[in-house]
N, C-alpha and C positions, 0 to 999 in steps of 0.2 A: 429597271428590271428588278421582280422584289429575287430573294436570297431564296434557295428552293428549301422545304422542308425538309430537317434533318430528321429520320428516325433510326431507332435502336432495333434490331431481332432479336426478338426470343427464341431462342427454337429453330436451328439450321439446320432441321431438315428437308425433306421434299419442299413443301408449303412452304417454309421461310424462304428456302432459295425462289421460289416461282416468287412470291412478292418482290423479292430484291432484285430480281430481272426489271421489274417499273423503273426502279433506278438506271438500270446500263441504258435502258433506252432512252430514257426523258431525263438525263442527269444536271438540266435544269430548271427540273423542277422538285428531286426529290435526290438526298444522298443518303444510303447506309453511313453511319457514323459510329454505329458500335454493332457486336452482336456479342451474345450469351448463349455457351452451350457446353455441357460437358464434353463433348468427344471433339479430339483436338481436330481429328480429321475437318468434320463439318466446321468448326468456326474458321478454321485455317485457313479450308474452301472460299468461306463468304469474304475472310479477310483480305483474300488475292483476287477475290472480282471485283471489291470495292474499294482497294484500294487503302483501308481502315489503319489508323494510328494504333500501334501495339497497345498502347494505353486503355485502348477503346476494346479492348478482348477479354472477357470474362468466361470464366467457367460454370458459375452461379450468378443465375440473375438478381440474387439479394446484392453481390458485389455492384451491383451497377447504383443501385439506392443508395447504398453511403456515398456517392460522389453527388455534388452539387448537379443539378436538373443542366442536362447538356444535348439534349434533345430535344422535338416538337409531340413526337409520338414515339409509340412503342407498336411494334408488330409481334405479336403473343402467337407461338405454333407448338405450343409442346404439348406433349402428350395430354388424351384428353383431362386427364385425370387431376393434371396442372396445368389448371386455366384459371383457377379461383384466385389464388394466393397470388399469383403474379398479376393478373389481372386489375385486383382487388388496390395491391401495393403502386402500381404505376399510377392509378386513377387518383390516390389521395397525392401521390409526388406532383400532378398535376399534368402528366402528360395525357394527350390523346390517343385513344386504343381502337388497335384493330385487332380483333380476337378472333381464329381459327374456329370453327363451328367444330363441333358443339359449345357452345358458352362453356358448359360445367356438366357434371355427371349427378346433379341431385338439383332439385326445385329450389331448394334452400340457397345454392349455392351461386344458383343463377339469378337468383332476386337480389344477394349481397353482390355481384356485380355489379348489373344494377344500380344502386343504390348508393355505389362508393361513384360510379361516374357520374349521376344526377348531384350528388351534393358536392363533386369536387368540381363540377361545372366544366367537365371536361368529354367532347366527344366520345361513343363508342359506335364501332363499326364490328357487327360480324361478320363473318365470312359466310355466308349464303350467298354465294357465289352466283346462283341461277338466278336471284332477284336482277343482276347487272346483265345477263345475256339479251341483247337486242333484239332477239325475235320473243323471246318468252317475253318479257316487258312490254313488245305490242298487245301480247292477250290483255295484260290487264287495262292497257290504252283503250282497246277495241270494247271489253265491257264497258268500263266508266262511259265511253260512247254510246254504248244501248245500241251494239248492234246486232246482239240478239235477245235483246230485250232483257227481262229479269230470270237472272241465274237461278234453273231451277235444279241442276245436280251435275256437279264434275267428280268427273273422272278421270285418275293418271296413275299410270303404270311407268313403276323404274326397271331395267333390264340390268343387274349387276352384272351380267357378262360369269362367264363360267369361270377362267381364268382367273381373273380378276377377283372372284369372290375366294377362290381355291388359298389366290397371294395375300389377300388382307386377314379374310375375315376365317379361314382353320389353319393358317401356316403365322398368318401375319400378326401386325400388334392389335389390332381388334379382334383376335380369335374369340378370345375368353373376358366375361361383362366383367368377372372382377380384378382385372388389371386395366380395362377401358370402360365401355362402357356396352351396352345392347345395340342390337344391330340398328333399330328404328332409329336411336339417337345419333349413332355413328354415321351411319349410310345416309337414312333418310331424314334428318330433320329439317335440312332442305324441299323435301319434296312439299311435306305435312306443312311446310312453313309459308311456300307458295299457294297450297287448297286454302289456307288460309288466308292467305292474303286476296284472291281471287275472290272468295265469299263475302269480301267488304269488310263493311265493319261488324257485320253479326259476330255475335259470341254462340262460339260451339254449345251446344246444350249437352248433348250425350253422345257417347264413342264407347264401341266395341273393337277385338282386337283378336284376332287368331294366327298363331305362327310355331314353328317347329325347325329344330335342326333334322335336316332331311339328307340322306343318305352319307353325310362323311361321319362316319362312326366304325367302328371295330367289324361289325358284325356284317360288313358291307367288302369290307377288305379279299381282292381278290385271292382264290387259291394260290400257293406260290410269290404271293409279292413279298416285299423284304418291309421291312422298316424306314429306308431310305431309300430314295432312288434311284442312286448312285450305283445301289448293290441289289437291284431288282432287276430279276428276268425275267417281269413281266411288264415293265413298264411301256412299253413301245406299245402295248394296246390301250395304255391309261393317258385319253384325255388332259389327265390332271399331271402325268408327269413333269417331275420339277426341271427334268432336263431338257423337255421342248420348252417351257418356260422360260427361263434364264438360260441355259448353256449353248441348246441351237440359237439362240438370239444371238447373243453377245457372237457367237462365231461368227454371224451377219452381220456383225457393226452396231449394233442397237447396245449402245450403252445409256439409255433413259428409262424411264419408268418402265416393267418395273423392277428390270435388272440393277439399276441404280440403287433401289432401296436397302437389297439385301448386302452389300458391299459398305457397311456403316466405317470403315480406316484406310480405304484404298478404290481409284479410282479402276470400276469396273474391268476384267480381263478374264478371259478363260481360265487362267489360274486362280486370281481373286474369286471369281464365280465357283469355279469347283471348288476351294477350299472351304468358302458358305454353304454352296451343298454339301458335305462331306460334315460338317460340325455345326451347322446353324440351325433355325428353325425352318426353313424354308426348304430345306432339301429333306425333311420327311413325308412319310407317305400319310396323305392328306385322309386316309383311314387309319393311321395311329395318332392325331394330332392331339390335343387338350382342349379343341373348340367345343362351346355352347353357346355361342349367340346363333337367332334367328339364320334360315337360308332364304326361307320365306315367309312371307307375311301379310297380312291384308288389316286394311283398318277402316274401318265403316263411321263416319259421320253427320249427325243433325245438325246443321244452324238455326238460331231463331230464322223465323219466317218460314222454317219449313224447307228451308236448302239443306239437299242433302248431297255426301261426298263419299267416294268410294275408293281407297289406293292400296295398289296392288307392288309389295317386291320380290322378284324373281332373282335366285342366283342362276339358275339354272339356262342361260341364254345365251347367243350367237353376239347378239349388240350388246355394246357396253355403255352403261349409263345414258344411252342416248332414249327420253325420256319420251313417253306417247300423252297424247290430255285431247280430252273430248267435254266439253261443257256443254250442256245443254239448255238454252234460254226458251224463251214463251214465245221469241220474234225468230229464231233460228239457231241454230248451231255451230261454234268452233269446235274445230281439230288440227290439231299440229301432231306432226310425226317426227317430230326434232330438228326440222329444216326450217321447215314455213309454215303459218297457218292459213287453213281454208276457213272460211265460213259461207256455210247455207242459209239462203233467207228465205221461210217461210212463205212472206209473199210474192217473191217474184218467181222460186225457186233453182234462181241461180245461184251458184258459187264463185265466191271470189276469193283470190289468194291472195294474201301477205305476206312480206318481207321486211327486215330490215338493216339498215348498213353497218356493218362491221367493221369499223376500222382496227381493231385489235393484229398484230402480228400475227404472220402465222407461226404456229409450235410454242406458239405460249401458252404457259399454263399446262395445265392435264387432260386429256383426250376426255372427253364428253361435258366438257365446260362451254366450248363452244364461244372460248373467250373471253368468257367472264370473270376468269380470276385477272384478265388485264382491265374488265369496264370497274370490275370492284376497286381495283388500287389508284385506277384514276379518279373515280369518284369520292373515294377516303382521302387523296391525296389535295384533290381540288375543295375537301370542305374544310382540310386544315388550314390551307393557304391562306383562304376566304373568309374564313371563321360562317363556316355557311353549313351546319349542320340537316339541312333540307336534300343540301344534294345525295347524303346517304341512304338508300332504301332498306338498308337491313340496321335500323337504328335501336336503340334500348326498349321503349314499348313493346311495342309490336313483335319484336323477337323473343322477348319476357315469353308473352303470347302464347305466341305457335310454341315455343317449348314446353311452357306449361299442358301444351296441349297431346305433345308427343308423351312425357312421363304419364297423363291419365291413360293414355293407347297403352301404354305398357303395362299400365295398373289394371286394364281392364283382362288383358292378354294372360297376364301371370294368375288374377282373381279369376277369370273365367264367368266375369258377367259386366254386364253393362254397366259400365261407369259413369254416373249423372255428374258432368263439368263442376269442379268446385264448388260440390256438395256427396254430405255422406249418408247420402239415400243407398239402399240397395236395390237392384234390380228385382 
């Protein structure tokens, strides 16, 4: 029986804990052995589910470099904005990486990635989590099969969930691009990284890009509401308030996402929760915030050959992240609604549905992953073992790629003209 993969966490939050759950389940085949994180809470946390040697707890992940290579890989989740430097520094120590998506907050940054993993000769895995989901990985089974023929335009639409957007992206730590990063690269570079992937190997020729913060701003702020909350006598008619959010939850038992997040020193409790709302970021009213990223957004693309792509993101929705895709071939058409895909065949005119087996646990992971933060840690897990870099589908190229492809969507978005793919033609 070989010895299971030892790795390190960077980054004990939400994301590092879902990775480090692969260990409690298959803990022979993978063990936390260290993590690194400033807040004592989180690494204390990771420390007591894994069982980790005191020795093995750092505060800053540079302390973990000056100890001789005591690991097989490193699991990288911190903040977008540090992904590089860790990334970059584990890659030349010679471990293999598994990197929380987004790579990096700049093209530059995600090419020196990159580059430190290619020449240190060491695996990199992103977290593009939707590449590992078992029913979306039949779409692209089902094209490479031609069965509907040659891809002539997809379509997919993200539903951020209303909620959901309210918690991340004007209260949360991707509100504002410069302390993360824009919405397209935070949210969706997963989605643009799957269009991409489905289109083959064509290279995108040209993307356009429209999007707007929409309605959480000052001027939206109801008569009467307060600043927070807590201390609003209006909030029982506001959708967005913070107290059906987190305070009715947690009175119901739901100490997980996304009650969990706003409680960074203490596990979740009506008082811990009211004390976040009452002084955190979370318990303002979601039209006094400091947000500018995107709520919505649409991004139009050409592939060679004349493939063209079309994705739309919604904060504004009932479903959350659970994703729609309609591709349309020359022999017939897929659609999947987030469960299964159908496809239509032109000649017969029937429809047939697909599935696939999910062995993944249930409550792993984050709701609209659909399991795939568990196929993703097995497949990173199973290519260290193996020395089998193949088994990855979110690997260094191709992910280069699609991001390359998400910052031209943004260039074109913020310039306000079509963007010709790496080239500085103007519209």
């Amino acid at each position: 029986m070989t010895s299971p993969v030892r790795v390190i966490v960077v980054g004990a939050g939400n994301r590092g804990e879902i990775y480090g759950q692969f260990a409690s389940i298959h803990p022979e085949r993978v063990k936390v052995v260290g993590v690194a994180d400033p807040r004592k809470f989180a690494r204390t946390k990771l420390q007591q589910q894994h069982t980790i040697v005191d020795e093995n707890i750092f505060e800053d992940w540079h302390s973990v470099l000056e100890r001789e290579k005591f690991a097989d890989a490193v699991i990288i989740c911190t903040p977008d904005r540090l992904h590089k430097e860790p990334a970059v520094a584990f890659a030349k120590k010679g471990y293999h990486v598994l990197l929380e998506k987004p790579m990096a907050t700049s093209a530059e940054d995600c090419t020196a990635i990159v580059e430190a993993c290619t020449q240190s000769g060491v695996m990199l895995s992103v977290g593009h989590v939707l590449r590992y989901d078992p029913v979306i990985h039949k779409i692209k089974e089902l094209i490479d099969a031609g069965v509907i023929g040659d891809v002539i335009h997809i379509q997919h639409f993200e539903p951020v969930g209303f909620y959901h957007f309210a918690h991340s992206f004007v209260r949360g730590n991707w509100r504002k691009e410069a302390e993360s990063s824009f919405a397209l690269l935070a949210k969706s570079c997963h989605d643009i990284d799957l269009m991409h992937h489905w289109a083959g190997a064509r290279r995108c020729v040209k993307v356009s890009s429209f999007g707007s913060v929409s309605h959480f701003s000052k001027e939206n702020k109801p008569p009467g509401a307060a600043d927070r909350c807590l201390d609003c006598s209006v909030e029982r008619d506001c959708p967005y308030s913070a107290r059906k959010i987190y305070l009715d939850r947690v009175k119901q038992g739901h100490t997980g996402w996304p009650v969990s997040v706003i409680c960074q020193s203490s596990i979740p409790d009506i008082e811990s929760v009211s004390e976040a709302l009452r002084t955190g970021p979370h318990g303002r009213c979601v039209y006094e915030c400091d947000n500018d990223v995107c709520s919505n957004q649409v991004v139009n693309m050409e592939f060679e050959g004349g493939v063209t792509a079309a994705f739309s993101m919604v904060a504004f929705t009932e479903e959350i992240c659970n994703r729609k895709t309609t591709i349309y071939g020359s022999k017939g058409e897929l659609s999947y609604d987030g469960h299964e895909v159908r496809v239509f065949n032109f000649l017969t005119e029937r429809s047939t549905k697909h599935t696939a087996h999910n062995n993944a646990p249930s409550h792993f992971g984050m709701s609209g992953h659909g399991g795939a933060d568990y196929h993703l840690m097995d497949a990173f897990i199973s290519a260290v073992a193996n020395n089998d870099p193949s088994l990855i589908r979110s690997g260094p190229e191709e992910t280069l790629l699609s991001h390359l492809l998400v910052f031209e969507a943004e260039r074109s978005r913020v310039e306000s003209r079509v963007v010709y793919c790496g080239d500085t033609r103007q519209s």
